[in-house]
C-alpha positions in Angstrom: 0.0 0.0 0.0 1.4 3.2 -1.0 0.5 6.2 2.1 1.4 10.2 0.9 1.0 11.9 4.1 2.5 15.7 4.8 2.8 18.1 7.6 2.3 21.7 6.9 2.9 24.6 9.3 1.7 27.9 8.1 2.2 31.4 9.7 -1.7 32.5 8.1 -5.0 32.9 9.4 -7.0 29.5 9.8 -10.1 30.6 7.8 -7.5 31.5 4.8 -5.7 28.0 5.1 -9.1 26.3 5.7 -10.5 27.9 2.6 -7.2 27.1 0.5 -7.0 23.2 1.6 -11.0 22.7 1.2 -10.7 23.4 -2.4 -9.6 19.9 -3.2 -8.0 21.1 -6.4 -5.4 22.6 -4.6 -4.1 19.4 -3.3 -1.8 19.2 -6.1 -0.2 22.0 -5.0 1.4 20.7 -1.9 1.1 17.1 -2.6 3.9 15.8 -5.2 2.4 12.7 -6.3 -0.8 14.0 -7.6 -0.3 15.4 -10.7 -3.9 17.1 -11.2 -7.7 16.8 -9.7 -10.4 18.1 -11.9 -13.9 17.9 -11.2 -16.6 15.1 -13.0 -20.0 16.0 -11.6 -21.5 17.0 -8.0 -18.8 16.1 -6.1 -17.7 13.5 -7.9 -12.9 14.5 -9.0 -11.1 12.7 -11.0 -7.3 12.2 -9.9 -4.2 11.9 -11.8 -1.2 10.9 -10.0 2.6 9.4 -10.1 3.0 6.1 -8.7 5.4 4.1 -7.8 8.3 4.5 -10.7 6.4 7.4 -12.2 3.8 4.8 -13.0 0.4 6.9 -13.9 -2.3 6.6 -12.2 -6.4 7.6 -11.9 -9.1 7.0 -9.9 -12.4 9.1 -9.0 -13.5 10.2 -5.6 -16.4 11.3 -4.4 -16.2 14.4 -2.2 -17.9 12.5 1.3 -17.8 15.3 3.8 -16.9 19.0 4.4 -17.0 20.1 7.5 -16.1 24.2 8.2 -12.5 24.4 9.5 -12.1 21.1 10.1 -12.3 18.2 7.8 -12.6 17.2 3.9 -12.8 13.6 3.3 -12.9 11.6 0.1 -13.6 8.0 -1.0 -13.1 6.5 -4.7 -15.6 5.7 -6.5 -13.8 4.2 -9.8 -10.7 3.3 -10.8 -7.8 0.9 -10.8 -6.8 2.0 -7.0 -8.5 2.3 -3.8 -8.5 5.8 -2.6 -9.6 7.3 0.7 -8.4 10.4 2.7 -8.9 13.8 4.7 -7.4 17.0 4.8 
C-alpha cells in the first residue's frame, strides 16, 4: 500500500488555510504525487497521479464530507486504485 502523508505549518489565518486546503483542487499544489484533480459531476474528481516509478495513475473520488475548519474527506468511487483520505 502506498500512504502520501504531509505536515504543513503555516504562519496565516486559519479561515484562509481552511478555505485554500477545502478546495480539493489545490491538493496538487502541496502534494507531489498528484499530478492534477479536476472535477466530474457534484462532487464527484477525477485524480491523476505518479505512482510508484512514475507509474500513472487515476481513480475518482467522491467528495464525502466537508466540515467548516475542520475536515474534507474523500472516497473513490472508480478506478484501478483504492483511494480514501482527509485534509
Amino acid at each position: 500500500m502506498y500512504v502520501a502523508k504531509a505536515n504543513v505549518q503555516l504562519d496565516i489565518d486559519a479561515s484562509v488555510a481552511w478555505e485554500f486546503i477545502s478546495d480539493i483542487r489545490n491538493h496538487a499544489k502541496f502534494l507531489s504525487n498528484i499530478r492534477e484533480i479536476t472535477p466530474v459531476d457534484a462532487n464527484i474528481w477525477e485524480w491523476r497521479l505518479q505512482g510508484i516509478l512514475g507509474i500513472p495513475l487515476f481513480c475518482k473520488t467522491k467528495l464525502s464530507t466537508v466540515k467548516t475548519s475542520k475536515k474534507v474527506i474523500w472516497d473513490a468511487v472508480d478506478g484501478p486504485i483504492a483511494a480514501w483520505g482527509w485534509a
